[in-house]
C-alpha positions as CSV (number, residue, x, y, z in Angstrom):
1,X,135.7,105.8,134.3
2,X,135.1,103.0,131.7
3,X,133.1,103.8,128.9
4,X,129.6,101.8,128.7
5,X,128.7,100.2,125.7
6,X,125.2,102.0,123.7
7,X,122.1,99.6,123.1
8,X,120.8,99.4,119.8
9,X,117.6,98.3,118.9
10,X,117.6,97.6,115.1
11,X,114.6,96.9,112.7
12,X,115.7,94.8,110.1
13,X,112.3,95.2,108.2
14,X,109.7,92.6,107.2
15,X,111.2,89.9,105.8
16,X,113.4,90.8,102.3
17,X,117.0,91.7,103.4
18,X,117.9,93.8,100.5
19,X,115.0,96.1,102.2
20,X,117.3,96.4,105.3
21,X,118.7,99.9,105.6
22,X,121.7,101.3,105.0
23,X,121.9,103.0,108.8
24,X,121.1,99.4,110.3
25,X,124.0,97.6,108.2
26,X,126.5,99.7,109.5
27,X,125.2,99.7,112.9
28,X,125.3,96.0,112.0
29,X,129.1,95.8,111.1
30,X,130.1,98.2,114.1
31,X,128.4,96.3,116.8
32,X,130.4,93.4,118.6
33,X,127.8,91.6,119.9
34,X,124.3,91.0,118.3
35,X,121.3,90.0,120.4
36,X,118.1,88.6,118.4
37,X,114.8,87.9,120.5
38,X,115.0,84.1,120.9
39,X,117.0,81.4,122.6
40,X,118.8,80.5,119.9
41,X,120.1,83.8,118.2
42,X,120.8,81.6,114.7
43,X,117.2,80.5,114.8
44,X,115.6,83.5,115.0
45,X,113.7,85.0,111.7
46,X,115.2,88.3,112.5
47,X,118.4,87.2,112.6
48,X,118.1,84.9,109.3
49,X,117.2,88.3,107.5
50,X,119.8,90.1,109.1
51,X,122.8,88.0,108.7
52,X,121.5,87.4,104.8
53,X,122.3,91.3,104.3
54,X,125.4,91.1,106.7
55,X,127.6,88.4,106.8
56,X,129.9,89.6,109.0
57,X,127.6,88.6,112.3
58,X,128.3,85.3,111.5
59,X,132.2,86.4,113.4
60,X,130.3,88.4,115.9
61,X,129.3,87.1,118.9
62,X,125.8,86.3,119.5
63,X,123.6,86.3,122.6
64,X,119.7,84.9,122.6
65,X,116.9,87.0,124.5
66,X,114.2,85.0,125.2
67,X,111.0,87.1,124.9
68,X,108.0,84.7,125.3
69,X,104.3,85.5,123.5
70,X,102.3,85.6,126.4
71,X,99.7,87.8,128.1
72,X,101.1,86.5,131.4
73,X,102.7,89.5,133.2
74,X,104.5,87.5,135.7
75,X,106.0,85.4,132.4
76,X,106.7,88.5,130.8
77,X,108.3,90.5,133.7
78,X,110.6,87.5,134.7
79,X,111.8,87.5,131.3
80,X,111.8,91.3,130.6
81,X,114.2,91.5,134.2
82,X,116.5,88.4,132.9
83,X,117.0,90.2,129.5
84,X,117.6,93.3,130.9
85,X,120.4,91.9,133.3
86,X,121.8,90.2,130.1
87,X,122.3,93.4,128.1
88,X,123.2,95.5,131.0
89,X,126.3,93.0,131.8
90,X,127.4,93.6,128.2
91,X,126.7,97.2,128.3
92,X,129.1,97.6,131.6
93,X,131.7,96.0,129.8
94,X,131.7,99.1,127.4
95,X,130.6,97.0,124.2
96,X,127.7,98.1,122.0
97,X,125.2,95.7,121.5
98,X,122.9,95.3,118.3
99,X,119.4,94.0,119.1
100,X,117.2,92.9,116.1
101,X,114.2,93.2,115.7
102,X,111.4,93.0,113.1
103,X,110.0,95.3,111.0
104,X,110.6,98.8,112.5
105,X,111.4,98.4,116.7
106,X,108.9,101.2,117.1
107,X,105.6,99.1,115.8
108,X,104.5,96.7,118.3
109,X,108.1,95.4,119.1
110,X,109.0,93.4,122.5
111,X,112.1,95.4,122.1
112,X,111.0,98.8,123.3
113,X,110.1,97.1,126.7
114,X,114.0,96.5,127.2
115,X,115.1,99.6,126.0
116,X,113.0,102.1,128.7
117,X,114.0,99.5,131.5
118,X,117.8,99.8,130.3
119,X,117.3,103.7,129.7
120,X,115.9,104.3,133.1
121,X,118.9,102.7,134.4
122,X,121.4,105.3,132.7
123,X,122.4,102.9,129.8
124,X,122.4,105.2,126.4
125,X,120.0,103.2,123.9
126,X,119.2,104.4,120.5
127,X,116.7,102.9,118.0
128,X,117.6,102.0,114.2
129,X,113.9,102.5,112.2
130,X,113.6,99.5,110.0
131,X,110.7,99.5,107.0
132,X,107.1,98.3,108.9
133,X,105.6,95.2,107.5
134,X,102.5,96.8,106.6
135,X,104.4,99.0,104.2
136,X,106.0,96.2,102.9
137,X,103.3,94.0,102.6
138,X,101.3,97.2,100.6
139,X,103.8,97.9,98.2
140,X,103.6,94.1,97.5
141,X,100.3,94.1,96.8
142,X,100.1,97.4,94.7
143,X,98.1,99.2,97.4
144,X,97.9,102.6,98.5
145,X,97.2,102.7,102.9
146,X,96.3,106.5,102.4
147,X,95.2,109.2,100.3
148,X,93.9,113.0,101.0
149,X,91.9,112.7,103.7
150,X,91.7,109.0,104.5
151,X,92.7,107.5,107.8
152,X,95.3,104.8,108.2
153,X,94.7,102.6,111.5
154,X,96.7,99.7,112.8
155,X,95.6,97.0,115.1
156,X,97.0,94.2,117.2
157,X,94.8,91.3,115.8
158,X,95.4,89.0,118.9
159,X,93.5,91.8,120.7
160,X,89.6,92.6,120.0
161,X,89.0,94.1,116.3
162,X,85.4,93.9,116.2
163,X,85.3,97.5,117.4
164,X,88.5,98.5,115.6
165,X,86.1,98.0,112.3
166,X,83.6,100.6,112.9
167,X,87.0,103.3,112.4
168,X,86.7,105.2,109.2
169,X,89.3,104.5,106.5
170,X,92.0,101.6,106.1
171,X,92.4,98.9,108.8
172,X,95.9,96.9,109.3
173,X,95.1,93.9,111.5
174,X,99.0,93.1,112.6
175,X,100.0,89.5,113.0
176,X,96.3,87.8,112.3
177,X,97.5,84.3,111.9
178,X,96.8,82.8,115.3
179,X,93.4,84.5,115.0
180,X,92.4,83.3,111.7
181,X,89.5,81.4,111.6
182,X,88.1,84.2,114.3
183,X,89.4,87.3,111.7
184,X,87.6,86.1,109.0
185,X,84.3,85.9,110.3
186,X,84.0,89.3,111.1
187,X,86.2,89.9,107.6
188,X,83.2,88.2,105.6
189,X,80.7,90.9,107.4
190,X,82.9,93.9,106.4
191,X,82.5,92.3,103.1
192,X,78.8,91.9,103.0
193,X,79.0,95.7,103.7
194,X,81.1,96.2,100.6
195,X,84.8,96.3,102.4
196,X,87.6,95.3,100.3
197,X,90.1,93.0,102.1
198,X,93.4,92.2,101.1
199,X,96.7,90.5,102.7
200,X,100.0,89.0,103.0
201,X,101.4,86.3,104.7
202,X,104.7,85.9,105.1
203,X,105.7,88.9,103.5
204,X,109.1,88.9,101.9
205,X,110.0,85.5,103.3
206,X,109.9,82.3,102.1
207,X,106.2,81.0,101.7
208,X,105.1,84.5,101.0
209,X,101.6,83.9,100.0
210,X,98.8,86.9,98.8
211,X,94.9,86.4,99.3
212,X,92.2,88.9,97.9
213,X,88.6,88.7,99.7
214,X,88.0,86.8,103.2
215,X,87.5,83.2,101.5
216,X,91.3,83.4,100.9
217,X,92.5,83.4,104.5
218,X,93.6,80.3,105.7
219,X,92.6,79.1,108.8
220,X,96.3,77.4,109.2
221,X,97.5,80.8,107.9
222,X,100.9,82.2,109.8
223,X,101.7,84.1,112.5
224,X,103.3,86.7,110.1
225,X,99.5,87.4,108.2
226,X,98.8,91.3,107.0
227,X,95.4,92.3,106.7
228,X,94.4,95.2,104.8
229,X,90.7,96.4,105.0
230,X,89.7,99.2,102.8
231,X,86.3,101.1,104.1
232,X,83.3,99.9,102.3
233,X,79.5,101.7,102.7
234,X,78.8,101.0,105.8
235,X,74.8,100.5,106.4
């Protein structure tokens, strides 16, 4: 019986590529065929960082999985089912198959969605951890997320964070840039009540850009935008 190739699903961090690990460049160089979550593979910011660490995938073949940013579940099942045909056709043919994927493929990644569907289907898939843009994004900004017994919580800011602020400790509003102008309202209220709020957009990429206090935050600010909120009295 032929072999079938292994899925890999490979975080290639948050933007820097000398902060891509040393497990996920040899995956890298091993793999015969990269996948990278657009149309165009080459296009793809994951890829960009990837190939900047590794330039051998420029030899490798390449295959583009579209994965759409949309709340439609018919959109997102059609194209979940397409992508999962794709890989499985490359996984039959016994070759290993390197799907990037931002940050770490265990924080909020489109990826994971492929790799139970490909896993229930008796495909072996294995995931490559990959430094999380909100560690990144801290270190960058000389800030500590945690200490003794603080809590650290992260949130999906395309999602409803008013009630996300009343958790205790630091909040990590993911991805805030299509939200902006909507974030910093209720950012200038956990201000009034003496919050400290902090970010990074485009973190480790070109354009990276810091901001210190809600003011700062750019109503035209990216889709790659940190936030960092730091617990204030709350009255």
């Amino acid at each position: 019986m032929k072999k079938k190739g292994v899925l890999y699903g490979v975080g290639v961090g948050p933007g820097d590529p000398e902060l891509l690990t040393l497990k996920a460049y040899r995956i890298l160089e091993q793999c015969p065929v990269i996948a990278a979550p657009g149309r165009i593979p080459e296009e793809t910011v994951a890829y960009r960082i990837a190939a900047a660490a590794c330039p051998s995938l420029e030899e490798k073949e390449r295959t583009g999985i579209e994965m759409p940013m949309t709340k439609d579940r018919e959109v997102l099942e059609r194209s979940h089912r397409e992508a999962e045909e794709r890989l499985a056709a490359l996984l039959e043919e016994g070759r290993d198959v390197a799907f990037l994927t931002l940050g770490d493929p265990c924080v909020y990644s489109t990826y994971f969605y492929l790799h139970r569907r490909l896993q229930k289907r008796g495909y072996e898939a294995r995931i490559i951890s990959g430094i999380p843009s909100f560690c990144a994004a801290a270190a960058r900004l000389d800030l500590t997320l945690g200490e003794k017994a603080e809590q650290i919580h992260v949130i999906p800011a395309s999602y409803q964070i008013r009630e996300a602020m009343k958790l205790p400790g630091t909040k990590i509003l993911m991805k805030a840039g299509r939200q902006a102008a909507a974030v910093r309202e209720i950012l200038k209220e956990e201000e009034a009540r003496g919050a400290r709020i902090m970010g990074v957009e485009n973190c480790g990429m070109p354009g990276e850009r810091f901001f210190r206090g809600a003011e700062e935050l750019r109503e035209d600010a990216g889709y790659y935008t940190l936030i960092f909120v730091k617990e204030g009295e709350r009255q």
